[in-house]
C-alpha positions in Angstrom: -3.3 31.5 25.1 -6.5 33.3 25.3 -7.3 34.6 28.4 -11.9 34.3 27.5 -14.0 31.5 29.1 -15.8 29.5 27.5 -18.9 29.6 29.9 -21.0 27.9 27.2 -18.8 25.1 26.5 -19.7 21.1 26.5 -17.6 20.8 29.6 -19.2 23.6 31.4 -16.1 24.7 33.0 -15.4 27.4 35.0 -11.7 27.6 34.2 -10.6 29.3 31.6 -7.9 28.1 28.7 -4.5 29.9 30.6 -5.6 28.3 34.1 -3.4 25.9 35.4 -4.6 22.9 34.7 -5.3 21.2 37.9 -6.9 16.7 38.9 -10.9 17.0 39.4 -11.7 18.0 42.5 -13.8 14.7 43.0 -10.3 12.5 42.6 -8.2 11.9 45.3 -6.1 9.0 44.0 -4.1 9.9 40.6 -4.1 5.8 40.5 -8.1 6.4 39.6 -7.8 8.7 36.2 -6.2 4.6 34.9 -9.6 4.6 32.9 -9.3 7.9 30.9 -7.3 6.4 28.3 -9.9 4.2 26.9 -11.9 6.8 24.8 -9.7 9.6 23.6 -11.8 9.4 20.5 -15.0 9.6 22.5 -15.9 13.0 21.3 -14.7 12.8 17.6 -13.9 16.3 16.3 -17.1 17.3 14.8 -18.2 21.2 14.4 -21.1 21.9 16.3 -23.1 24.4 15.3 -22.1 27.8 15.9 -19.2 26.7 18.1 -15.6 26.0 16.6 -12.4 24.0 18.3 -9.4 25.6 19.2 -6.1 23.2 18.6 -2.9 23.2 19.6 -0.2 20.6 18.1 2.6 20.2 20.7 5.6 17.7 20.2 2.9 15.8 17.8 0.0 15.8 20.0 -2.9 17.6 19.9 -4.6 19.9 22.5 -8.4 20.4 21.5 -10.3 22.9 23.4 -14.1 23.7 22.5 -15.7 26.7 22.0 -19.8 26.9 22.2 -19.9 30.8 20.7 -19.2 31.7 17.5 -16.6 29.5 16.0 -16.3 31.7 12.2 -13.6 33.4 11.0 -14.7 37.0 12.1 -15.1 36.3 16.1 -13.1 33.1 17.0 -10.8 33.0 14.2 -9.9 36.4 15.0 -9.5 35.8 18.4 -7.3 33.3 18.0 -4.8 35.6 15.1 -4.6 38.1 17.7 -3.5 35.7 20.4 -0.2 35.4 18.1 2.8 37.2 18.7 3.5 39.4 15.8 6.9 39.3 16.3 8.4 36.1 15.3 9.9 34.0 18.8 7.7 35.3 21.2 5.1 32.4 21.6 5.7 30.9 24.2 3.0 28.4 24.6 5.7 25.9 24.3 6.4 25.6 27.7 2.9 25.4 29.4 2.6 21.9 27.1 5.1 20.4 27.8 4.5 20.9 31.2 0.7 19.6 30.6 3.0 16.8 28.9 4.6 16.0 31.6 1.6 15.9 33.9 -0.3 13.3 31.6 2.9 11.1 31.3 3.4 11.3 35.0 -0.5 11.2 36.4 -2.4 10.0 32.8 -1.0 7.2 30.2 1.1 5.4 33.0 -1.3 1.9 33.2 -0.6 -1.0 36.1 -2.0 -4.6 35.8 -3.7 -4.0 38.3 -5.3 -1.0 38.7 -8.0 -0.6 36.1 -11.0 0.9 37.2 -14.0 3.2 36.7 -13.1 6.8 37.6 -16.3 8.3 39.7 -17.3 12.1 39.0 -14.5 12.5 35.9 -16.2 10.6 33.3 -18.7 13.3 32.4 -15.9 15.8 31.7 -14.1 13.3 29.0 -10.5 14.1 30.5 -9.2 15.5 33.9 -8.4 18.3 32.1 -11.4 20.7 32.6 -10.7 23.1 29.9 -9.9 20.1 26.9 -12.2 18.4 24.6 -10.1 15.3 25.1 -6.7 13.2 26.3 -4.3 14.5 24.1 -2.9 12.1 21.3 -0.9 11.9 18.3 -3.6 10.2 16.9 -6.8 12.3 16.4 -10.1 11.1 15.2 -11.4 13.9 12.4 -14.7 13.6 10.9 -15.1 16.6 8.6 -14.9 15.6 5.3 -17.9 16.2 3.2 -21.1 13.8 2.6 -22.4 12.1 -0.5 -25.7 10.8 -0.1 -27.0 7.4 -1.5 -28.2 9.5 -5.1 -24.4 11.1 -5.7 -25.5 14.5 -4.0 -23.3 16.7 -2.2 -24.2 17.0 1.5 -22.1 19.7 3.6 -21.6 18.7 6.9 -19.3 22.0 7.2 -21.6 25.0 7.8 -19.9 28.4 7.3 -19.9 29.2 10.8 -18.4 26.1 12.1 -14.1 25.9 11.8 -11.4 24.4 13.3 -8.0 26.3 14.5 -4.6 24.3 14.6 -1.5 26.2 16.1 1.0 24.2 15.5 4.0 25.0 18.1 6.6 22.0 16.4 6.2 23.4 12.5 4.8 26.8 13.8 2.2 26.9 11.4 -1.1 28.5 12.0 -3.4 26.5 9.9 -7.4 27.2 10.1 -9.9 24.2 8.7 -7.1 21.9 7.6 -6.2 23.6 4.5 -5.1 27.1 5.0 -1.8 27.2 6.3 -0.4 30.5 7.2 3.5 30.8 8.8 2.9 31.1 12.7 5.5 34.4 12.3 3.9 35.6 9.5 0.7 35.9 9.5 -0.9 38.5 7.4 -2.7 40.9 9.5 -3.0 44.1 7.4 -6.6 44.8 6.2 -7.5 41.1 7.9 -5.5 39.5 4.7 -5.2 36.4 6.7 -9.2 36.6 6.4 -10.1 38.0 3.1 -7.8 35.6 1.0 -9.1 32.4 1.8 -11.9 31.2 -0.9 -13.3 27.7 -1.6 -11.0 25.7 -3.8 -11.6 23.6 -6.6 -12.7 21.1 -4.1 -15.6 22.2 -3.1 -14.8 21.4 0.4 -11.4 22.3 1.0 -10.4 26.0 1.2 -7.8 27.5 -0.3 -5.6 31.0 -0.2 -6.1 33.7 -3.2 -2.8 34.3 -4.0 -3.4 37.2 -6.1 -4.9 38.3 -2.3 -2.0 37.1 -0.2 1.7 36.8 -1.1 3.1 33.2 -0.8 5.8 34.2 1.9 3.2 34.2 4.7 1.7 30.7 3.2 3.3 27.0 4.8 2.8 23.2 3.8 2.5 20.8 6.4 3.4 17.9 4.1 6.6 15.6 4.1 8.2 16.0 0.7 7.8 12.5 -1.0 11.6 11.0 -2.3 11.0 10.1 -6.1 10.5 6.1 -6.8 13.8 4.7 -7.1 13.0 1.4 -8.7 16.9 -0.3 -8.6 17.1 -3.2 -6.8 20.0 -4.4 -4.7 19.9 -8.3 -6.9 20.1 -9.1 -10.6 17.9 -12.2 -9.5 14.8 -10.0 -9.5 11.4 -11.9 -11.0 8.4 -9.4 -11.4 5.1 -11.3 -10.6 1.5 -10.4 -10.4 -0.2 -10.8 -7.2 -3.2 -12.4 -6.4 -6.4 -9.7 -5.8 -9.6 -12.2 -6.2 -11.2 -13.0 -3.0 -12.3 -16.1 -3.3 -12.8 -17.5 0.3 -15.2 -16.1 3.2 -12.7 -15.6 5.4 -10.0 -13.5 3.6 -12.9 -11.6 2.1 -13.8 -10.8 6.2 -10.1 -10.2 6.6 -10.0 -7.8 3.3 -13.0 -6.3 4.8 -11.9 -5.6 8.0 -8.3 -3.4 6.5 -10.4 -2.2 4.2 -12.7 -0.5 6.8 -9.5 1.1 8.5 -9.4 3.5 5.5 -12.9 4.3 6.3 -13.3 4.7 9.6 -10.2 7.1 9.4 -10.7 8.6 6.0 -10.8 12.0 7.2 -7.5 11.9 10.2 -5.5 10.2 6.3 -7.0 13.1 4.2 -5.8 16.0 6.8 -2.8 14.7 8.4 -0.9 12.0 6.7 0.9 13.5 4.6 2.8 14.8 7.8 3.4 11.7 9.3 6.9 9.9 9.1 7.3 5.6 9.2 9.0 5.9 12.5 5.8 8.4 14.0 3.4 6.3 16.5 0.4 7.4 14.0 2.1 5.7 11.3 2.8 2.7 12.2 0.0 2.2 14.5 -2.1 2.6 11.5 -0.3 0.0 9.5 0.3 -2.4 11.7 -3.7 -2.5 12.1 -4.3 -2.9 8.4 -1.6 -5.7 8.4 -2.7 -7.1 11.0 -6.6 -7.2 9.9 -5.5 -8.9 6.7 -4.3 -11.7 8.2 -6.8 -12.0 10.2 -4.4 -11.9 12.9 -7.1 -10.6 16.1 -8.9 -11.4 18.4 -12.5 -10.9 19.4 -14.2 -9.8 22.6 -17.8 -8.6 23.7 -18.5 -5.8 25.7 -20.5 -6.6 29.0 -22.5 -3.5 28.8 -23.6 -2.4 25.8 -25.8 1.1 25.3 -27.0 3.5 23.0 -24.0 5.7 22.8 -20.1 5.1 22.0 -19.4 7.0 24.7 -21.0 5.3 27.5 -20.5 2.1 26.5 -16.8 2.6 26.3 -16.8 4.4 29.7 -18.9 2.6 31.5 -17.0 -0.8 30.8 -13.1 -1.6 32.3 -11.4 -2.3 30.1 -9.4 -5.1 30.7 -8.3 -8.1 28.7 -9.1 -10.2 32.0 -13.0 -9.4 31.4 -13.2 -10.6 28.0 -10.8 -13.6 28.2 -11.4 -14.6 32.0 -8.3 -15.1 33.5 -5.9 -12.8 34.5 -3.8 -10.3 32.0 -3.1 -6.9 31.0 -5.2 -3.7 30.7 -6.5 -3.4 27.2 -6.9 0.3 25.8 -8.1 1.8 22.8 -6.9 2.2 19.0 -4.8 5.5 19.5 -4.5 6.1 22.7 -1.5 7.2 24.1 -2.2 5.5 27.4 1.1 2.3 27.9 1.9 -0.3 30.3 4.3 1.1 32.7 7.7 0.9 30.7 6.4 -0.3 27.5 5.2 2.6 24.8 1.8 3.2 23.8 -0.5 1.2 21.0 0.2 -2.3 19.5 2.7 -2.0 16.7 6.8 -2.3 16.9 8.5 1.0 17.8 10.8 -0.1 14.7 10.3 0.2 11.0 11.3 -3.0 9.6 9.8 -6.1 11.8 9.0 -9.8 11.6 4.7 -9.3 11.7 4.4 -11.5 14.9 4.7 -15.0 16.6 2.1 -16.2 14.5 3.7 -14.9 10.8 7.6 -15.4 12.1 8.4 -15.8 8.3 6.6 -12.4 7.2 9.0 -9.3 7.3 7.2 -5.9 7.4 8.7 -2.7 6.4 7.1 1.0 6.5 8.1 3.2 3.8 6.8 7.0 2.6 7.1 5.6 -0.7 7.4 1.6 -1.9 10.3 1.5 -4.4 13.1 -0.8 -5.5 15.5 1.0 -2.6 12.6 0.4 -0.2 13.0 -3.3 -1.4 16.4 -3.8 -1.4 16.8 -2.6 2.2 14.0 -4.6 3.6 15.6 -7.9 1.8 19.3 -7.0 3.2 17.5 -6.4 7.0 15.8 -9.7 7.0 18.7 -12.0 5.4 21.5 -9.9 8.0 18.6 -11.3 10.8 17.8 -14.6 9.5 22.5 -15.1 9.6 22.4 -13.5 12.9 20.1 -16.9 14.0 22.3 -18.8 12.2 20.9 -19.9 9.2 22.3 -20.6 6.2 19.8 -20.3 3.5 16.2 -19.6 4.0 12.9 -18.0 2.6 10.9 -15.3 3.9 8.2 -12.9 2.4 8.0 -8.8 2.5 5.6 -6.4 3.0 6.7 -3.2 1.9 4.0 -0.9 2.2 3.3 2.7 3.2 -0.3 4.5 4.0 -1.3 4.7 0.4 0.6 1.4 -1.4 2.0 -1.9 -1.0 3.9 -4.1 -2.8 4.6 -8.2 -1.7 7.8 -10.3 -2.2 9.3 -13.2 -1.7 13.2 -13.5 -0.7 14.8 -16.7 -1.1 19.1 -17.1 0.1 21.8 -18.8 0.3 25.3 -18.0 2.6 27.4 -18.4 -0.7 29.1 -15.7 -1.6 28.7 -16.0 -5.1 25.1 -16.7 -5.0 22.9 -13.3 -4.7 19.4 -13.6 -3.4 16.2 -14.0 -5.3 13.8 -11.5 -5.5 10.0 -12.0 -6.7 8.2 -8.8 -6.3 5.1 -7.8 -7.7 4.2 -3.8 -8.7 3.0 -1.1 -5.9 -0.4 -1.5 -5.4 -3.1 1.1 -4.1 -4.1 0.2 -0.7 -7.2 2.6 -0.7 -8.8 5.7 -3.1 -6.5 7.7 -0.9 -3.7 9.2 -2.8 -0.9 11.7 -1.6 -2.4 14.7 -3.2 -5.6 13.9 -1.4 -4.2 15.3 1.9 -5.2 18.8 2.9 -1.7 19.2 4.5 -0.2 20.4 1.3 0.4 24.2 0.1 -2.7 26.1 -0.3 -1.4 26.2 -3.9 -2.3 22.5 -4.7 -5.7 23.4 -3.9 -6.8 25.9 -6.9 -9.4 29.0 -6.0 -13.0 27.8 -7.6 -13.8 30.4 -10.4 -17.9 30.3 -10.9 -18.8 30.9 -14.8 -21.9 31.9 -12.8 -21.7 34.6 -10.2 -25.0 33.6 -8.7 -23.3 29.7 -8.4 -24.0 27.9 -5.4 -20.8 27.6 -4.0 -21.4 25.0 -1.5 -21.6 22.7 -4.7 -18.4 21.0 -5.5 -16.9 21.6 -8.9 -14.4 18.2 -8.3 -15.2 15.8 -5.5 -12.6 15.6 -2.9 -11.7 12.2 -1.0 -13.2 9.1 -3.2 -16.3 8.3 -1.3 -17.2 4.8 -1.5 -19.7 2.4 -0.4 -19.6 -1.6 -0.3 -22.6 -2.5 -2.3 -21.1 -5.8 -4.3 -19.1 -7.6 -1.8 -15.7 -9.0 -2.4 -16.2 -7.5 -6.0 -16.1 -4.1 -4.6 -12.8 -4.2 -2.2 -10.5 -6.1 -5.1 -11.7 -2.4 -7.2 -11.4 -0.3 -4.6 -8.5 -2.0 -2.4 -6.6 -4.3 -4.9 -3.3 -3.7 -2.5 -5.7 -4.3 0.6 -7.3 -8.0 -1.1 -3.7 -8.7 -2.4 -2.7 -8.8 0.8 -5.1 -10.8 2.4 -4.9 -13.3 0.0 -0.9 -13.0 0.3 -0.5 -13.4 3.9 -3.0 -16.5 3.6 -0.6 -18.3 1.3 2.4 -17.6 3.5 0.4 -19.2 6.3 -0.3 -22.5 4.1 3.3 -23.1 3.0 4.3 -22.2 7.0 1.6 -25.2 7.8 2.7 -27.5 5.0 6.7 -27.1 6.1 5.8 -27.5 9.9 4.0 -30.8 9.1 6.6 -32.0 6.7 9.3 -31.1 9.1 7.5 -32.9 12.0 8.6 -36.3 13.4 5.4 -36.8 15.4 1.5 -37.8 15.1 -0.3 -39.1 12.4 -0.8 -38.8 9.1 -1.3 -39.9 5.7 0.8 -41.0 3.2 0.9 -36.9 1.9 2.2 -35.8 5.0 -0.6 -33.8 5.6 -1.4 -34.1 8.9 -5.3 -35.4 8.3 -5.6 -37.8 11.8 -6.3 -40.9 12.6 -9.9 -40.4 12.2 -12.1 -40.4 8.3 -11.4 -36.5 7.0 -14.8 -36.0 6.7 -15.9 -36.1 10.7 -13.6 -33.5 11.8 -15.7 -30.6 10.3 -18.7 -31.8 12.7 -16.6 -32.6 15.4 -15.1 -28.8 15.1 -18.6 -27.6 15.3 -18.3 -28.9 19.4 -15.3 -26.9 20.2 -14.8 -23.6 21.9 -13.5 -20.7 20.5 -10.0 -21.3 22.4 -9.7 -25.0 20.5 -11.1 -23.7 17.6 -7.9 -20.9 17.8 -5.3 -24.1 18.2 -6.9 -26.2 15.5 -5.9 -23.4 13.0 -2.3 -24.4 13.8 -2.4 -28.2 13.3 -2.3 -28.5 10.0 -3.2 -26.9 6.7 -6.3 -29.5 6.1 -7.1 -28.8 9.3 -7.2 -24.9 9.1 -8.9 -25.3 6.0 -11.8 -27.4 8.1 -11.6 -24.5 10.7 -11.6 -21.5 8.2 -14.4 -22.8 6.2 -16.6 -21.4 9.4 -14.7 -18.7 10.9 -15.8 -18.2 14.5 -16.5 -15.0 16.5 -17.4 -16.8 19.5 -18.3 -19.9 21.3 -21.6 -19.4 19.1 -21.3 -17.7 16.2 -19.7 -18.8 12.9 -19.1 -17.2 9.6 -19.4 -19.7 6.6 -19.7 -18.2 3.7 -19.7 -15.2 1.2 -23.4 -15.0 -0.1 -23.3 -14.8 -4.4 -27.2 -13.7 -4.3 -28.8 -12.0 -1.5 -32.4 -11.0 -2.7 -34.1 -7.8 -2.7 -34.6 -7.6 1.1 -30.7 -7.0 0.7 -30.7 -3.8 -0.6 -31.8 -1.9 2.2 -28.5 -2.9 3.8 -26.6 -3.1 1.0 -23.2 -4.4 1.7 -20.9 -7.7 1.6 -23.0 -10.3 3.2 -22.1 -13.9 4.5 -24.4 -17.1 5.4 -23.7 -17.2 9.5 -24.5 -20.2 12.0 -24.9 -20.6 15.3 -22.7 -23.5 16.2 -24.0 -26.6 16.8 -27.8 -25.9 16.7 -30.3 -25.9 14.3 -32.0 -22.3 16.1 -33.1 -20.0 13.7 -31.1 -17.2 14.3 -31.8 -13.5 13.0 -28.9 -11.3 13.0 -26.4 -8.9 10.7 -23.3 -8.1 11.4 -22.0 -4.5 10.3 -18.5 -2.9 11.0 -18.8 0.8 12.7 -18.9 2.0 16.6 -19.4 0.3 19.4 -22.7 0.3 21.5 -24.9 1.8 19.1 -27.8 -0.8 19.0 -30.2 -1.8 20.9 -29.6 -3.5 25.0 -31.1 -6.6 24.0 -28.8 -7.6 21.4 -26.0 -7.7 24.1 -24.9 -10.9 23.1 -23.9 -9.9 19.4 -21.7 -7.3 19.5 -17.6 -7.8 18.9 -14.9 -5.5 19.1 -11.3 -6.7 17.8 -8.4 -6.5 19.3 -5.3 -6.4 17.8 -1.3 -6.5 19.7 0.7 -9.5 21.0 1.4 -10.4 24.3 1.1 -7.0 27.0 0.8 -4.6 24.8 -2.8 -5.1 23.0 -5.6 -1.6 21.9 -9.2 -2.0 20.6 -10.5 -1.1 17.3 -13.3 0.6 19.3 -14.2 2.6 15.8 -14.7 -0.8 14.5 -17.0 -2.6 16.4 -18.8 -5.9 14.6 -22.0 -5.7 15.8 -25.7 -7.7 15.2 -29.1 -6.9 14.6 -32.3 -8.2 13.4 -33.1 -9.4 9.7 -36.6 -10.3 8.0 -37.1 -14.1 7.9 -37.0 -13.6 3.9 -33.3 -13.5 4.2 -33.3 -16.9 5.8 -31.8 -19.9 3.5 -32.1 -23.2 4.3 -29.3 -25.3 3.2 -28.9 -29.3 4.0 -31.5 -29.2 7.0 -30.0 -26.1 8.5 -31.3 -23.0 8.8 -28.5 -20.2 8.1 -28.8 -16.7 7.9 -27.5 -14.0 6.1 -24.7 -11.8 8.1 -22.7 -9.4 7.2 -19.9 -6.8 7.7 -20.5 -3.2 6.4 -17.8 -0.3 6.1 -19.7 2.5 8.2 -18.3 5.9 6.9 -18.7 8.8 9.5 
């Protein structure tokens, strides 16, 4: 590694990059650097000006070291060239990270029940590691990705002088602003080729390699080579069906939302790295198990107890444990991403494996992660679950599939029988786009897939793009907008709320206990029509156990989804008024429960703590994960803030107000 200072860094460090690194001098107690893992995205990797990041990819995780002088290709970048051994086998930066490796897994990620606390005189440095932007992860937050301002134009957010430099030690590629890749032993050096070759693409934003300038031999791809569909399915019982995408109640529309935003928030991490990730990598199915897990609406909600103007401090200054949030004792609760784990349990939320029942709560719902959803990807999914549901002794059942990977989905339902003769039935319905993300959208691929931009007009504004580059989409007409733009995404909410009715229905049918009606449906002893008022009266907790009684009663319950003790969701709003347009996104009629208080708020999806103190009592941030292993979808915090009493509504003597959920994009 480079053996120059960065005396004019954000961390103002003294050390320099090839330094051992070495604990703070301020900690004594490894036990206190608990806290670092709850903000590895707490500086996202934005260029600033002048400076550029240095990046090194070791065993999948990423090493990000900034630099405050000249960051362009002429000073920095070839810094960084030179640093490379010419001769091929000679790096041998391998062995200093996985020593660093074995420090954080050692000192670092390593979280006990009970020691979560603040860390004092290491939170202004972001990690113990002086010379690094951040705690490494698998995971990295990029925002780089260009602009497009509310009138269609073009803004670039990526000066000329700002880059980013990835050395990546497991594919030993040298790859410099996402889309140049260059072989790590084959650089080209003569006459700066490495330099002179790379030109803007067809993109606009993404670069590209002139290969009329530089041979091909030196040039990599990142990307995992996609298998071709095989659509044969293991069953001749096979029924094609089309799946439901309308979003026609509040609360799958919130749910929809919510998966939906996922694609947003991380937009930029899908467009440069996905394409490299397998079903089995922790990015991978982190990722999905969050978007599953949104849809179904399957999370909970906490509020911060501090809340300021920045992400940064608000996540720092604030322990994160589930204990503050749900007030009795549990485990330490980390962030979206982070590699931080309970001691002998592995980091994030989601199943280590690839094929899964979703959770306690959707025991009937098997999940399976594929690079691409075909019939194969079908038929192995359907054999998994009927070998598990025999293995528990059951003789003929029904379950439904999710088989989906980062860019489609497809849903199915699997109903058996133990007979030999008797092959299972298979309704399936078509892959569906999750997102505007498509494969070829990722900046991982061969500089080749990315053509050189030829101007008709030499005196061209090259910054322009001549084709727009990662769909850029705002939420302007509610549910209308996600079915368009994230039919697989509203196809599955809608999916995963059917399975949960006919889970409701059997439990009820199936029970031997309690009341109900002549239906079997599980209505009470009391007239139907109280129970929505009485619900109004219940805590969040009751509220949560209600949604399991009985499908009337989660019907009652959905039809004002709570956030809190206090707040309630009601409905989607069909007509929102002029005032609307200045926020412009999917809005709901809100209530505070039980009370007739005027209440001004909106609710918007993006990062947490970035309004003002006072609203301290409006601000959510979900948390997704079962049992002791649970992360924060700190990137997507729900939060509230004043509206102008012309978007009040009063409706049956109640005065409700318009709330809503926006997709932030940053």
């Amino acid at each position: 590694m480079s053996d120059t200072s960065d005396d004019h860094s954000h961390h103002d460090s003294d050390d320099d990059h090839d330094e051992d690194v070495d604990f703070d001098d301020d900690v004594d107690d490894p036990d206190h650097l608990l806290l670092l893992h709850v903000h590895h995205h707490g500086h996202v990797f934005e260029h600033m000006v002048g400076g550029g990041l240095d990046v090194v990819c070791y065993n999948s995780r990423y090493y990000v070291v900034e630099h405050g002088w000249h960051g362009d290709l002429e000073d920095l970048g070839d810094m960084l060239v030179s640093r490379v051994p010419e001769e091929a086998g000679r790096y041998k930066d391998s062995e200093k990270f996985a020593a660093l490796e074995g420090t954080l897994e050692a000192h670092v990620y390593p979280l006990s029940d009970n020691n979560v606390r603040t860390i004092p005189g290491m939170l202004t440095a972001g990690s113990f590691f002086r010379a690094y932007l951040d705690l490494p992860t698998e995971f990295p937050y990029f925002d780089c990705l260009p602009d497009f301002q509310d009138d269609g134009a073009y803004q670039n957010v990526f000066p000329h002088n700002q880059h980013i430099y990835i050395t990546n030690l497991d594919a030993e590629v040298f790859t410099i602003d996402y889309s140049v890749h260059y072989r790590l032993g084959n650089i080209p050096r003569k006459d700066n080729m490495w330099y002179t070759a790379i030109e803007p693409s067809v993109y606009g934003m993404a670069l590209t390699v002139n290969t009329d300038i530089c041979p091909e031999e030196h040039l990599a791809s990142l990307a995992i080579e996609l298998p071709a569909p095989d659509m044969t399915f293991g069953t001749t019982n096979v029924r094609r069906c089309d799946p439901h995408v309308k979003l026609e109640q509040s609360h799958t529309a919130l749910f929809a939302l919510t998966a939906a935003s996922m694609f947003g928030t991380y937009r930029d991490t899908l467009a440069c790295l996905s394409r490299q990730w397998q079903p089995s990598s922790f990015p991978f199915r982190e990722f999905v198990y969050a978007i599953v897990s949104c849809a179904a609406g399957n999370f909970s909600l906490c509020q911060p107890a501090a809340v300021s103007k920045s992400h940064e401090t608000l996540i720092l200054q604030s322990p994160w444990s589930a204990k503050r949030y749900e007030g009795k004792k549990s485990t330490p609760l980390v962030q979206f991403g982070s590699m931080s784990h309970l001691e002998n349990l592995p980091p994030g939320a989601a199943p280590t494996e690839t094929t899964y029942w979703l959770s306690s709560s959707f025991p009937d719902v098997l999940v399976s992660l594929v690079l691409v959803v075909d019939g194969k990807a079908a038929t192995d999914a359907m054999n998994w679950g009927i070998k598990d549901c025999t293995r528990q002794k059951s003789d003929e059942g029904r379950f439904f599939m999710i088989l989906i990977s980062l860019y489609q989905v497809a849903l199915a339902e699997v109903s058996w029988t133990s007979k030999e003769q008797d092959q299972p039935h298979l309704r399936i319905s078509d892959p569906m786009p999750l997102s505007p993300i498509v494969p070829d959208d990722c900046l991982s691929t061969h500089p080749r897939e990315r053509p050189v931009m030829i101007l008709e007009d030499a005196d061209a504004d090259v910054d322009e793009p001549f084709k727009e580059y990662m769909p850029w989409v705002r939420y302007q007409d509610g549910p209308e907008e996600i079915e368009a733009l994230f039919p697989g995404v509203a196809a599955l909410a809608n999916f995963l709320e059917v399975s949960t009715r006919r889970r409701d229905m059997a439990a009820v049918l199936s029970s031997s206990g309690g009341p109900r009606d002549k239906m079997g449906t599980g209505r009470g002893r009391l007239p139907y029509e109280l129970y929505p008022e009485i619900l109004d009266y219940v805590d969040h907790t009751t509220w949560k156990a209600c949604l399991t009684v009985s499908r009337d009663f989660r019907s009652i319950c959905m039809s004002k989804y709570r956030l809190d003790d206090q707040t309630a969701l009601a409905e989607v709003a069909s007509l929102i008024g002029n005032s609307a347009d200045d926020y412009g996104s999917m809005f709901f009629f809100g209530e505070r429960v039980n009370s007739k208080e005027m209440y001004l708020n909106h609710i918007y999806q993006g990062r947490g703590g970035m309004i003002d103190p006072e609203m301290v009592n409006c601000e959510w941030i979900m948390v997704i994960g079962e049992g002791r292993r649970r992360v924060a979808l700190l990137a997507m915090a729900q939060m509230a803030g004043p509206l102008r009493k012309s978007d009040l509504v009063e409706t049956n003597g109640r005065t409700r107000v318009m709330v809503w959920p926006t997709l932030v994009f940053w």
